[in-house]
CHARMM internal coordinates of N, CA and C (Angstrom, degrees):
IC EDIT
DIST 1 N 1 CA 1.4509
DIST 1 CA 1 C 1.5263
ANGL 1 N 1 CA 1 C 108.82
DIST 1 C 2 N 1.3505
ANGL 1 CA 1 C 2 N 114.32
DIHE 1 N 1 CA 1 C 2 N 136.07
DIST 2 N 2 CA 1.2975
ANGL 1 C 2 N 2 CA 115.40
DIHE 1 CA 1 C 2 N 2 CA -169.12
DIST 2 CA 2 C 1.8094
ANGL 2 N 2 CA 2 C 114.02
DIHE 1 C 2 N 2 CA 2 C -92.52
DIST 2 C 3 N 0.7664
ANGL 2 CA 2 C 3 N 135.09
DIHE 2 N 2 CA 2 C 3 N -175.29
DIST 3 N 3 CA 1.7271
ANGL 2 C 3 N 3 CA 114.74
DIHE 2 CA 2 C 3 N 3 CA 178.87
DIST 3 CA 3 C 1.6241
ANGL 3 N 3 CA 3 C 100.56
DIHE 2 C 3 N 3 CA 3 C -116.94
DIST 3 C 4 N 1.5561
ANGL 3 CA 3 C 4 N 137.56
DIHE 3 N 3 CA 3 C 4 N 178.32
DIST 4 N 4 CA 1.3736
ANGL 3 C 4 N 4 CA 123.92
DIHE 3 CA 3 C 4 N 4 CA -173.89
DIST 4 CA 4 C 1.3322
ANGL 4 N 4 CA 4 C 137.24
DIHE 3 C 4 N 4 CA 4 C -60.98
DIST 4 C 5 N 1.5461
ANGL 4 CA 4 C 5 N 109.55
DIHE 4 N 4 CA 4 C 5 N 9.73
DIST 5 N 5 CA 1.2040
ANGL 4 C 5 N 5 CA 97.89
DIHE 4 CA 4 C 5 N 5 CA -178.73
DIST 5 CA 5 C 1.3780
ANGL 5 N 5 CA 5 C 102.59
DIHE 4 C 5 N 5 CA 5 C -120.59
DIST 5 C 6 N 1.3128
ANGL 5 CA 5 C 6 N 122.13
DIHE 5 N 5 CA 5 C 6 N -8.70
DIST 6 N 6 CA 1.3202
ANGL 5 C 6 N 6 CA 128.57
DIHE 5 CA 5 C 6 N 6 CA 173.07
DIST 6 CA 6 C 1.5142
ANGL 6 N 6 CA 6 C 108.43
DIHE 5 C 6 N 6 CA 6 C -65.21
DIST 6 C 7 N 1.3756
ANGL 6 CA 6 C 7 N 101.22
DIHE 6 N 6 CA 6 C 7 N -61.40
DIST 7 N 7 CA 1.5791
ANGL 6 C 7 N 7 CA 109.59
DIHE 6 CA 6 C 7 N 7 CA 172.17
DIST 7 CA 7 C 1.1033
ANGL 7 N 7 CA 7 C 113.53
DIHE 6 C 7 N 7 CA 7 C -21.35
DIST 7 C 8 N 1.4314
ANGL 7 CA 7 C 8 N 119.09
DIHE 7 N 7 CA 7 C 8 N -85.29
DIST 8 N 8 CA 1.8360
ANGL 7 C 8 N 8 CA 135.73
DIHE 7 CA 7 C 8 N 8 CA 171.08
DIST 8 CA 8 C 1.2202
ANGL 8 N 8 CA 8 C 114.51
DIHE 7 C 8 N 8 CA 8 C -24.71
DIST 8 C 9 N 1.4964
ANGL 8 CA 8 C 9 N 124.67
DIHE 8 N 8 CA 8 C 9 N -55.92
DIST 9 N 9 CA 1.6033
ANGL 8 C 9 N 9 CA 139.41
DIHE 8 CA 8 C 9 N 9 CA 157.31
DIST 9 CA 9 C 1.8513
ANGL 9 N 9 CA 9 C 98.47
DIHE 8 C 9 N 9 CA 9 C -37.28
DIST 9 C 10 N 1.1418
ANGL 9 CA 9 C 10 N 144.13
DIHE 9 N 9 CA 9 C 10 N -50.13
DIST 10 N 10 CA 1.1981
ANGL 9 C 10 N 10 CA 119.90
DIHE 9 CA 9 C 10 N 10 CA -138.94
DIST 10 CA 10 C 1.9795
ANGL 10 N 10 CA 10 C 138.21
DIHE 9 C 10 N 10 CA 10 C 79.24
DIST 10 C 11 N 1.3940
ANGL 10 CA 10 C 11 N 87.42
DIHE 10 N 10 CA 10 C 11 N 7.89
DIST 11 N 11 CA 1.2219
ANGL 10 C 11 N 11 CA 90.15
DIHE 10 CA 10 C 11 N 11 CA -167.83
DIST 11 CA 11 C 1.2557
ANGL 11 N 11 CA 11 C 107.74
DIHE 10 C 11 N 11 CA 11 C -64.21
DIST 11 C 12 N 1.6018
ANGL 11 CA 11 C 12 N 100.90
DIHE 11 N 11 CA 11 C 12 N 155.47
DIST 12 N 12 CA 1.8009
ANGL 11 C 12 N 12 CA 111.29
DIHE 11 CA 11 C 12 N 12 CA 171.61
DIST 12 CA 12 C 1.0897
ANGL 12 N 12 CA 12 C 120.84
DIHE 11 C 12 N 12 CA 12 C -92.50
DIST 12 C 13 N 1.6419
ANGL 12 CA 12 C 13 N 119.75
DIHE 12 N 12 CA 12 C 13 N -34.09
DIST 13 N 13 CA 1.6827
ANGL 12 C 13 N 13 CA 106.60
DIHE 12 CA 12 C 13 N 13 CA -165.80
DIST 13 CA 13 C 2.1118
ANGL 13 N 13 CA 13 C 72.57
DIHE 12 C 13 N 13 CA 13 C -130.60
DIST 13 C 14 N 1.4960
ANGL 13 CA 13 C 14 N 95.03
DIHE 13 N 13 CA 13 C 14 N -176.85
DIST 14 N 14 CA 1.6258
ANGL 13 C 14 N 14 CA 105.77
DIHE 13 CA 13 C 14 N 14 CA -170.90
DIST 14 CA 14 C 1.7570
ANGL 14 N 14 CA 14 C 107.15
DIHE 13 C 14 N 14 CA 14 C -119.62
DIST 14 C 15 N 1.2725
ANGL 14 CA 14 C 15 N 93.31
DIHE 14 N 14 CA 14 C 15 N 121.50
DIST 15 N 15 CA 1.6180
ANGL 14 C 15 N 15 CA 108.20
DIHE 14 CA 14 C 15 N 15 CA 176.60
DIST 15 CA 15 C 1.5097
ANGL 15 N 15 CA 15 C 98.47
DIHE 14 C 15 N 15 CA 15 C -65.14
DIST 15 C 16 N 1.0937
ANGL 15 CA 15 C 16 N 102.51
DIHE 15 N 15 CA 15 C 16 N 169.67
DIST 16 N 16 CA 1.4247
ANGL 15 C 16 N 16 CA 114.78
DIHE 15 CA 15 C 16 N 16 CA 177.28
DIST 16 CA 16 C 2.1915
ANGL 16 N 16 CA 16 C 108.42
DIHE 15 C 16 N 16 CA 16 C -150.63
DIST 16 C 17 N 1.4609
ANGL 16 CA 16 C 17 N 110.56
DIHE 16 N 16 CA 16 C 17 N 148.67
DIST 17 N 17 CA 1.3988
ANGL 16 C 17 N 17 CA 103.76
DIHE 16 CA 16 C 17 N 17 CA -178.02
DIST 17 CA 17 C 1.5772
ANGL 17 N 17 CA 17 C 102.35
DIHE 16 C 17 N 17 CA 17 C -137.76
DIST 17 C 18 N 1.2168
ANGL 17 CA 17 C 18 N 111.65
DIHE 17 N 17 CA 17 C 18 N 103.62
DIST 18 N 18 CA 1.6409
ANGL 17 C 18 N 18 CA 132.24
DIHE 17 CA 17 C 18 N 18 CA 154.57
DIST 18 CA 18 C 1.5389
ANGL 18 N 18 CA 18 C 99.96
DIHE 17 C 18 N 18 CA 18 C -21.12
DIST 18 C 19 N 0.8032
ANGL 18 CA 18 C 19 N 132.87
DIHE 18 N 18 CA 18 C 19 N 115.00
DIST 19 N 19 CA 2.0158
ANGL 18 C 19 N 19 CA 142.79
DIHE 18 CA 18 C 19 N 19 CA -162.42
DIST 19 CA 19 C 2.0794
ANGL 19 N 19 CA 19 C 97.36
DIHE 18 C 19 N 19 CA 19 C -106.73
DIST 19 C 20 N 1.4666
ANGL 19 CA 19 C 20 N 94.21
DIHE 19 N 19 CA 19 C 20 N -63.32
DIST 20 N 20 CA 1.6646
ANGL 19 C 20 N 20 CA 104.52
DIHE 19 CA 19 C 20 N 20 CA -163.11
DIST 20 CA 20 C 1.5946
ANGL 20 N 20 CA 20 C 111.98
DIHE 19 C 20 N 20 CA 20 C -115.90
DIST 20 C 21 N 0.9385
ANGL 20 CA 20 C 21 N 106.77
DIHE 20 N 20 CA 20 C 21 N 176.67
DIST 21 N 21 CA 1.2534
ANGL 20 C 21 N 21 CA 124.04
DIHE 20 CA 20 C 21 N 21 CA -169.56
DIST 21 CA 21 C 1.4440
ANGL 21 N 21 CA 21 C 109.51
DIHE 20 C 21 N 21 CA 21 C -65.48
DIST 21 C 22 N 1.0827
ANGL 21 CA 21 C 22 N 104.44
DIHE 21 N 21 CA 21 C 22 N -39.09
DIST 22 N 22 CA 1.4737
ANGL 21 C 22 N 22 CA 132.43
DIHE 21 CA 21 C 22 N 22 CA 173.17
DIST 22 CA 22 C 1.3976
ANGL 22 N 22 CA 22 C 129.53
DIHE 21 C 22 N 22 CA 22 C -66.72
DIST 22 C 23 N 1.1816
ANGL 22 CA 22 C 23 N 83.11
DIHE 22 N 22 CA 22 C 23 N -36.79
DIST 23 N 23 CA 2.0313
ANGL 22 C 23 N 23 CA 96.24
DIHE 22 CA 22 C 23 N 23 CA -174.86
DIST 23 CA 23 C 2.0433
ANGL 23 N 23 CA 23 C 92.47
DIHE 22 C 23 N 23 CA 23 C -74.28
DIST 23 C 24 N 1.2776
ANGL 23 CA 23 C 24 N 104.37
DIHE 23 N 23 CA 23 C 24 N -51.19
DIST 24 N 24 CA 1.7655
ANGL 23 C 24 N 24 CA 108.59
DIHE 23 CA 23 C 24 N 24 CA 172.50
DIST 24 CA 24 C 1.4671
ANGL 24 N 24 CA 24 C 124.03
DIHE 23 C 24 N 24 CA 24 C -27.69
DIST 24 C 25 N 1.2646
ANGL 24 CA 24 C 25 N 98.46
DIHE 24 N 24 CA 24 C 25 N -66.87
DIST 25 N 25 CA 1.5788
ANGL 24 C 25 N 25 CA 135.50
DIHE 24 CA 24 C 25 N 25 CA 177.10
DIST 25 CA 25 C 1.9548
ANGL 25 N 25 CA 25 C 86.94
DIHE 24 C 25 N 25 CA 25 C -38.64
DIST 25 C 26 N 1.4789
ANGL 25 CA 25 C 26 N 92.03
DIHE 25 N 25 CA 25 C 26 N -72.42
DIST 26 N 26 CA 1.6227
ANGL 25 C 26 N 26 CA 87.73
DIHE 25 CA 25 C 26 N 26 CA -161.20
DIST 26 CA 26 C 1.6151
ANGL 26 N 26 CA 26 C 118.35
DIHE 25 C 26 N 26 CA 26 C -39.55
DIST 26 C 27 N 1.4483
ANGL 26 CA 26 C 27 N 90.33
DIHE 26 N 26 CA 26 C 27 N -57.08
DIST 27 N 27 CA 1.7223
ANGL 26 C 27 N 27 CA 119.78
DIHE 26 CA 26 C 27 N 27 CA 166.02
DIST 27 CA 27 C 1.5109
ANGL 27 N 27 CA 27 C 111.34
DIHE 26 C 27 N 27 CA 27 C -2.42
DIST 27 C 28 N 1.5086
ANGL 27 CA 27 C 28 N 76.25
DIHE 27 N 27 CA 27 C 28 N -71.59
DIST 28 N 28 CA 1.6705
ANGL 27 C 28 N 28 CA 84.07
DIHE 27 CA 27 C 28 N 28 CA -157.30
DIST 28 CA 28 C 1.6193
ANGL 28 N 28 CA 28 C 116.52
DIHE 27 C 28 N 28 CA 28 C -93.81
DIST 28 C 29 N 1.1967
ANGL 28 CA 28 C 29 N 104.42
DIHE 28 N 28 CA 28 C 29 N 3.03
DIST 29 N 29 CA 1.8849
ANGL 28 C 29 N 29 CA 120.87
DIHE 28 CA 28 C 29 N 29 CA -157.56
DIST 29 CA 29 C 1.2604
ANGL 29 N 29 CA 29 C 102.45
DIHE 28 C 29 N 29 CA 29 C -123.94
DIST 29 C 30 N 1.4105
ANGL 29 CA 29 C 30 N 120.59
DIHE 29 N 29 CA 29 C 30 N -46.38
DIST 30 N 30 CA 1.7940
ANGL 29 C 30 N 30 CA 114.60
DIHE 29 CA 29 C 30 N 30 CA -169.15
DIST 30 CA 30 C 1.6946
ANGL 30 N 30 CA 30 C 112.19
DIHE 29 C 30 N 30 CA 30 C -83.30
DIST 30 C 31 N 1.2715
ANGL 30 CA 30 C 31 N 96.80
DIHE 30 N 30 CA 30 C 31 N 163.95
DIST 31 N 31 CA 1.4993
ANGL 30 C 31 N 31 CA 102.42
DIHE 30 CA 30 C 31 N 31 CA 171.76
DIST 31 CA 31 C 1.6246
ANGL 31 N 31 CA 31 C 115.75
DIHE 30 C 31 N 31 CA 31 C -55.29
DIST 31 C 32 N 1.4799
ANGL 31 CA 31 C 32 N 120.31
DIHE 31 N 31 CA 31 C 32 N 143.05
DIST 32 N 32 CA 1.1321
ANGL 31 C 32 N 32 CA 127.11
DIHE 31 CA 31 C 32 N 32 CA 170.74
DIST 32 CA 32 C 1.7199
ANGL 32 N 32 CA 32 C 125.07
DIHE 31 C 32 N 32 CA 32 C -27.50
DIST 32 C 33 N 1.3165
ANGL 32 CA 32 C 33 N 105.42
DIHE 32 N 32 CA 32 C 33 N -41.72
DIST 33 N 33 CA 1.1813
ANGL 32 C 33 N 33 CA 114.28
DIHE 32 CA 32 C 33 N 33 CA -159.38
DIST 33 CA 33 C 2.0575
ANGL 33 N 33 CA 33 C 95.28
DIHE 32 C 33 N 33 CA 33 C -74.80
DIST 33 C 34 N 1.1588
ANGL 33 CA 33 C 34 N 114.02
DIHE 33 N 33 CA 33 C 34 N -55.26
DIST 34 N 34 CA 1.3485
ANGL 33 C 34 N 34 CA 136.64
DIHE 33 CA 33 C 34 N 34 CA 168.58
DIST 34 CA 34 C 1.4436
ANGL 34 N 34 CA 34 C 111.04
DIHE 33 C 34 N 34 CA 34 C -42.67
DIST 34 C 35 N 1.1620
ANGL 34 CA 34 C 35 N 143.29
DIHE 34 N 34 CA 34 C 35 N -56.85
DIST 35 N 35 CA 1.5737
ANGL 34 C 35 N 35 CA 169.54
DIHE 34 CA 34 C 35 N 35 CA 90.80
DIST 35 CA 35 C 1.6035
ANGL 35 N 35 CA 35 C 91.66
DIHE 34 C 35 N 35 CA 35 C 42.68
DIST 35 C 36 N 1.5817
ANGL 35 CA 35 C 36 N 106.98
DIHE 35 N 35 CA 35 C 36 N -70.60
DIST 36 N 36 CA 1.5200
ANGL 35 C 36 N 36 CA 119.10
DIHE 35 CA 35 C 36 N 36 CA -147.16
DIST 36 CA 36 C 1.6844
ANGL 36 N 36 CA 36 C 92.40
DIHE 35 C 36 N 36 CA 36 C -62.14
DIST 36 C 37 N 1.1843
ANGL 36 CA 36 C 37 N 103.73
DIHE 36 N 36 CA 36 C 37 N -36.49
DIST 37 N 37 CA 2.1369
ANGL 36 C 37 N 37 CA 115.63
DIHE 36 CA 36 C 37 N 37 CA -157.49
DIST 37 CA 37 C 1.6850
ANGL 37 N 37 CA 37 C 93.38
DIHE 36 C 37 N 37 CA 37 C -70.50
DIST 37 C 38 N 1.1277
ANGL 37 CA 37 C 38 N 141.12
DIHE 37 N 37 CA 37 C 38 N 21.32
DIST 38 N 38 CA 1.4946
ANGL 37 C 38 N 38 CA 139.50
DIHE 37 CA 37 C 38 N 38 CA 177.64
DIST 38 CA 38 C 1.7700
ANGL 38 N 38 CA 38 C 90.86
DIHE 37 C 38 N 38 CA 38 C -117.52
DIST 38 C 39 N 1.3002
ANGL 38 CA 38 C 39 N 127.27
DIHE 38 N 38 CA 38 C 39 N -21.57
DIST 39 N 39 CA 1.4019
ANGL 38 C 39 N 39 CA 115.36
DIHE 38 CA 38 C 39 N 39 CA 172.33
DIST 39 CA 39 C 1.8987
ANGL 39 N 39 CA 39 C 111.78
DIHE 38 C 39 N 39 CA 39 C -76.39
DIST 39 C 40 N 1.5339
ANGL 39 CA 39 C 40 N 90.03
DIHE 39 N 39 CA 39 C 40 N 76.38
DIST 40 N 40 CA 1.7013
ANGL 39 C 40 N 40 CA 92.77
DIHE 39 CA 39 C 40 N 40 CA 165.30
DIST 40 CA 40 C 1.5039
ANGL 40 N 40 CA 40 C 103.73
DIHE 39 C 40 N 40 CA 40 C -130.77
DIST 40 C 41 N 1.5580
ANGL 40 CA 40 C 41 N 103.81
DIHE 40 N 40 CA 40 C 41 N 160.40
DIST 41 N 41 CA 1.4324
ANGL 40 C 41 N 41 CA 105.60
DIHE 40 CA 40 C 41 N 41 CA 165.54
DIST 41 CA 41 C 1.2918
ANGL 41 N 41 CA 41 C 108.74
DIHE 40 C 41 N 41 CA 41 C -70.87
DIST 41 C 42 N 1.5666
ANGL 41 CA 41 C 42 N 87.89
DIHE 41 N 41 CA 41 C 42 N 155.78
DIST 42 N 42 CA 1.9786
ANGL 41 C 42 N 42 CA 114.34
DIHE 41 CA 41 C 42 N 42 CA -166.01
DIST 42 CA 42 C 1.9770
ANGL 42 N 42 CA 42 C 83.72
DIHE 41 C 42 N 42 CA 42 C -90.15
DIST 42 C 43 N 1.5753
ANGL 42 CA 42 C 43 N 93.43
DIHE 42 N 42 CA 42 C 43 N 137.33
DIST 43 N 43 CA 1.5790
ANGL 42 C 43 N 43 CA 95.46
DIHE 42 CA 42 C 43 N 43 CA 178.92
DIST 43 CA 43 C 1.6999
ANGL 43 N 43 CA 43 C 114.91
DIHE 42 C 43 N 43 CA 43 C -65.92
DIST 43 C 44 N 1.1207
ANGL 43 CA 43 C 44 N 102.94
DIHE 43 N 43 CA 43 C 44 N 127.94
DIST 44 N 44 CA 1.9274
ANGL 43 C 44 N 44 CA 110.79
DIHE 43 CA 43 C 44 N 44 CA 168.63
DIST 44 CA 44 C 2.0634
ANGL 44 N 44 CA 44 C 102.89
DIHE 43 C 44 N 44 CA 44 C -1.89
DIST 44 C 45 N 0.8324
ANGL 44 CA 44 C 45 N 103.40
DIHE 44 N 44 CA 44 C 45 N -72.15
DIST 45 N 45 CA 1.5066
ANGL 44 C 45 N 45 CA 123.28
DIHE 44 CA 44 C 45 N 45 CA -123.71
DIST 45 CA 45 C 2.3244
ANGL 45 N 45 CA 45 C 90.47
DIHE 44 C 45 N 45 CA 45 C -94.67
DIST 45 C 46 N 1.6143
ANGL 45 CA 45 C 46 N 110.02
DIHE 45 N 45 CA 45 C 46 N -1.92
DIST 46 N 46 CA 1.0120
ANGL 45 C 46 N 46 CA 132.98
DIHE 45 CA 45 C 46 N 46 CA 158.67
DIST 46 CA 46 C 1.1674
ANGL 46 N 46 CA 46 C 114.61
DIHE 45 C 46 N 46 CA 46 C -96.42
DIST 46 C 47 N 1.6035
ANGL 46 CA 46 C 47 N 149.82
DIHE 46 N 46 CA 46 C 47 N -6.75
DIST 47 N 47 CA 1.7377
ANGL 46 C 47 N 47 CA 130.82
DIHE 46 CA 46 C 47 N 47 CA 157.92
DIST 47 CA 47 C 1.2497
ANGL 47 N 47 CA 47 C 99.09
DIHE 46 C 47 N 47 CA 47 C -112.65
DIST 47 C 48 N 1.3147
ANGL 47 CA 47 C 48 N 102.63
DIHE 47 N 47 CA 47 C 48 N 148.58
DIST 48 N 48 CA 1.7578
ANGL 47 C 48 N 48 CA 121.28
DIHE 47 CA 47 C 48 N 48 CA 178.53
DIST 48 CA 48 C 1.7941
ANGL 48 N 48 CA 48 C 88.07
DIHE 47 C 48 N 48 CA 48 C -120.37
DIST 48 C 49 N 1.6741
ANGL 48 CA 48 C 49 N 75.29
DIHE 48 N 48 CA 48 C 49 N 118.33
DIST 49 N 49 CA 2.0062
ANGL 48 C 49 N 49 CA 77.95
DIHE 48 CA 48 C 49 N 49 CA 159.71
DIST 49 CA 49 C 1.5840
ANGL 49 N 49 CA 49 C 117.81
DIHE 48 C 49 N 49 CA 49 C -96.65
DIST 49 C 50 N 0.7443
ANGL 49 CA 49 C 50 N 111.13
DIHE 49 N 49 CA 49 C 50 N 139.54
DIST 50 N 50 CA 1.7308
ANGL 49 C 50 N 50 CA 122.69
DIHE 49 CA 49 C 50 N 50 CA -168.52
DIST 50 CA 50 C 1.6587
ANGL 50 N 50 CA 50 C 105.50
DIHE 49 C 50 N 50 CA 50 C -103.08
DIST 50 C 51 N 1.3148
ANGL 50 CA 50 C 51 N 97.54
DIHE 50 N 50 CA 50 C 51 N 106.71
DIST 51 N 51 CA 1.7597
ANGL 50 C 51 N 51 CA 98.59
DIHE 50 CA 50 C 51 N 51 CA 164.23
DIST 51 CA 51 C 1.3864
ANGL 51 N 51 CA 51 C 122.48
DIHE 50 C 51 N 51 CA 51 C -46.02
DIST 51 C 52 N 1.8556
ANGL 51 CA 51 C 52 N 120.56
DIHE 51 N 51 CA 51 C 52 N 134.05
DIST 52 N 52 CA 1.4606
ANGL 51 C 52 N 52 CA 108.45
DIHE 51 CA 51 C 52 N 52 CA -174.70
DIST 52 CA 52 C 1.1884
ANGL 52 N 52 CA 52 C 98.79
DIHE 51 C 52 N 52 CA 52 C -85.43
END
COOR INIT
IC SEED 1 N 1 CA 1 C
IC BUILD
């Protein structure tokens, strides 16, 4: 599930954005399964879209 701005976009599959230092770490260090649980949508009210 994509979060509201993805929606609007049309997107097909769901981006995801490494936030902390921590979330990285997991990324790149933990088991897959552990790894996978960071693919959530980023809440609404956390991305600012910026006019080009």
């Amino acid at each position: 599930m994509c979060n509201l701005y993805g929606m609007a976009a049309g997107f097909q599959a769901m981006s995801f954005i490494l936030r902390t230092a921590d979330e990285i770490d997991v990324w790149m260090n933990a088991p897959a399964e552990e790894a996978l649980q960071l693919q959530r949508p980023l809440p609404d009210n956390e991305l600012v879209v910026l006019k080009q």
